[in-house]
N, C-alpha and C positions, 0 to 999 in steps of 0.2 A: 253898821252891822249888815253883812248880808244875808237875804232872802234862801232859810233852809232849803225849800221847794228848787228853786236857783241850783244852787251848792249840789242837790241830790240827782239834778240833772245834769250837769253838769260831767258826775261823776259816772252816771249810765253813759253819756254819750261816749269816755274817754274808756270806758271798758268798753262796749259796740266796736268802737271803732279796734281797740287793740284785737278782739277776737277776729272781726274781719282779716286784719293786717294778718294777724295768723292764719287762717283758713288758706289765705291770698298763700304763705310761705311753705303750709305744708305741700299745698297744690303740686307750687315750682318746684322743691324738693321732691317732692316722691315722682315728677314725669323728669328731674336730672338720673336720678335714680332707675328709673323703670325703663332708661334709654336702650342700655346696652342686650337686656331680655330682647324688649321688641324689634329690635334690630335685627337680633339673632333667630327671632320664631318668624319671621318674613324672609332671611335668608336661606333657613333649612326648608321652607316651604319652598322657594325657587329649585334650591336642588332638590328635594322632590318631584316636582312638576317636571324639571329638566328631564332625569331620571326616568321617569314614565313615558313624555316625548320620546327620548331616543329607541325604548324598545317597542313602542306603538311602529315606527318611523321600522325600525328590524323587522316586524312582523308582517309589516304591510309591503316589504322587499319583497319577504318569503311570499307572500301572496300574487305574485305577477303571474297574469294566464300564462299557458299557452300559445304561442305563437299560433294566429289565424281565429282563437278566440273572440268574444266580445268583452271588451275592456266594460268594466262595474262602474258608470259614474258615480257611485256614492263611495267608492275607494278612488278615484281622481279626486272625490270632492273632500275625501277626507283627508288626505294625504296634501290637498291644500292648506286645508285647517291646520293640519299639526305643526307645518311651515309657518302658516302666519302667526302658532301662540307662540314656537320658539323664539319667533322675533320680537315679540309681544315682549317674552321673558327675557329677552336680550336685552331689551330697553329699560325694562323695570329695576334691571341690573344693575346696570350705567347707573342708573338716577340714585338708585340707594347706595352704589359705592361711592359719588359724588358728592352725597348729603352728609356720609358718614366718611370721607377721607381722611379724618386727621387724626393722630396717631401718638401716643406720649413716646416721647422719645428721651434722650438725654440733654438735647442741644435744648438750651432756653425758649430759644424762637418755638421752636417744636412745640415747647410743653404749654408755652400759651395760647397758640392756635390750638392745641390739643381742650384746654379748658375751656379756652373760649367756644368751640366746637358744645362739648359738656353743659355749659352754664346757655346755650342759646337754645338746646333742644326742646325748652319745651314751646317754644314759638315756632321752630319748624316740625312738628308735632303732626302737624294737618297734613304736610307733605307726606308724611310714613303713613299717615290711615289711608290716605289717595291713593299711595303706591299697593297697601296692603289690599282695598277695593280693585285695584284693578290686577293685581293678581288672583283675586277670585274672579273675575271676568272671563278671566286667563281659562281658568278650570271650570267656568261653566261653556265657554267656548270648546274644548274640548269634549266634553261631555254630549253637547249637542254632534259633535263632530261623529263621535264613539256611537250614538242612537240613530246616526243616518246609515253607519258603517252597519250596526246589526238587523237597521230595520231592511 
């Protein structure tokens, strides 16, 4: 006959363990899930930022002296800055369209690289908050650019 205390342990450890296993699958599911959002609020933030470069990059045109003038280094310096985040935004670009190129399509091959893509995200997970981090890098780089320009 076996030992109640045994038996009663037994049966905690085998509920522990299924809760875990579940906590472990809501996890996976809800960041397969929560893929296609973040995706999308780190590409509309790119075009944003883009969007704001270009007419900083317009107004800082309109700004050119006078011929025999003294050229503003903190509009040379800025006009560097808006240069480097474009680029900055250029690259962040590449990488999240790289991370996220697969696409459902009709063709078989398609659609299980497309899942496979789906089912891996939440392992490359880190890669999108990296990207998202240095897109705000992006915008405080600017920002310092924007405070030399007023100061």
């Amino acid at each position: 006959m076996a030992d109640p205390f045994s038996v009663t342990g037994s049966a905690v450890g085998v509920v522990a363990l299924g809760l875990e296993v579940c906590k472990g699958l809501a996890w996976y599911i809800g960041n397969v899930k929560g893929e296609k959002s973040e995706v999308s609020q780190i590409s509309e933030r790119l075009d944003k930022l883009a969007d704001i470069l270009e007419n900083l990059t317009n107004i800082l045109g309109k700004l050119k002296p006078v011929p025999g003038s003294v050229i503003d280094p903190s509009t040379i310096l800025t006009s560097t800055d808006i240069l480097a985040c474009s680029n900055a935004l250029d690259n962040i670009r590449e990488k999240l369209q790289s991370s996220n190129n697969a696409r459902q399509n009709q063709c078989f091959r398609d659609s299980v690289r497309y899942w496979k893509s789906r089912l891996s995200y939440p392992f490359r997970r880190e890669d999108l908050i990296f990207l998202k981090k240095m897109v705000e890098s992006v915008q405080q780089n600017l920002h310092t650019a924007l405070l030399s320009l007023i100061l």
